[in-house]
C-alpha positions in Angstrom: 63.9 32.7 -10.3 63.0 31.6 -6.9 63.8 27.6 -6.1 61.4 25.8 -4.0 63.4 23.0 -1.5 61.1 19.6 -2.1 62.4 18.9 1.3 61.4 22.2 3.4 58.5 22.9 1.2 57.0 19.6 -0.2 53.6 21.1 -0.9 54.8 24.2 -2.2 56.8 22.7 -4.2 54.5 20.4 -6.1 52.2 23.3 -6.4 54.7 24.4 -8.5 56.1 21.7 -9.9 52.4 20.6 -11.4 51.7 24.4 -12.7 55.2 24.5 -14.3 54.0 21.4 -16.2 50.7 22.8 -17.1 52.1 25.9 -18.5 54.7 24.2 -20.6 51.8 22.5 -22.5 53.6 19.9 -24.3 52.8 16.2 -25.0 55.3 15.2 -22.5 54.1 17.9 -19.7 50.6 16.5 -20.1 51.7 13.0 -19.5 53.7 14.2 -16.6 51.0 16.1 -14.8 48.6 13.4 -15.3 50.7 11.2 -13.7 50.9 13.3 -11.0 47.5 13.6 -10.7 46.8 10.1 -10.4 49.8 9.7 -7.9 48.2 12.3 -5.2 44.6 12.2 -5.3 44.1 8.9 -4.1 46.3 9.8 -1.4 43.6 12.4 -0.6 40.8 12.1 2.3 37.5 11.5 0.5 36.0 14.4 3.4 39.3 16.9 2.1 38.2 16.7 -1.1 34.3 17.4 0.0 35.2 20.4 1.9 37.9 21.4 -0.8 36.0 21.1 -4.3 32.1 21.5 -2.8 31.6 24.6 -5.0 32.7 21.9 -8.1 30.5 18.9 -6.2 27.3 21.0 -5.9 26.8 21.7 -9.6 27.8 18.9 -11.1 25.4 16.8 -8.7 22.3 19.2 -10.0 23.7 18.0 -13.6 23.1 14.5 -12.5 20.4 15.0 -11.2 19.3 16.9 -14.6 20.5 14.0 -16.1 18.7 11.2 -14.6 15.1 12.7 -14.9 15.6 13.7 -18.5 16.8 9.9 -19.2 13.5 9.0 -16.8 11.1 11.0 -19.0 12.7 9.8 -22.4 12.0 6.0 -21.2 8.5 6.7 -20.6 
């Protein structure tokens, strides 16, 4: 088992860290990973994340899109 140095390899380290949680799948792993989920991202630039998750961004702004002229039509 390879150890990661928090210190020498912060990123790489809660790369892991967060996966480790996922894959242990327990109550207290899910409380643990969302915490550390809503510790980084709002340390995150709002462009990062743009440039990072646009193939995420792009579809789900066609569902809103989707979204809004269906709830258009239904009100008329």
């Amino acid at each position: 088992m390879k150890f990661l140095d928090p210190q020498k390899e912060p990123n790489k380290w809660l790369q892991a860290t967060l996966l480790d949680l996922l894959e242990q799948d327990t109550e207290e792993s899910k409380a643990n990973l969302i915490e550390g989920i809503m510790t980084v991202i709002p340390l995150l630039d709002p462009g990062m994340i743009d440039h990072a998750f646009a193939p995420w961004i792009e579809p789900y702004r066609e569902l809103l899109k989707e979204a809004e002229n269906n709830q258009s039509n239904a009100v008329r």
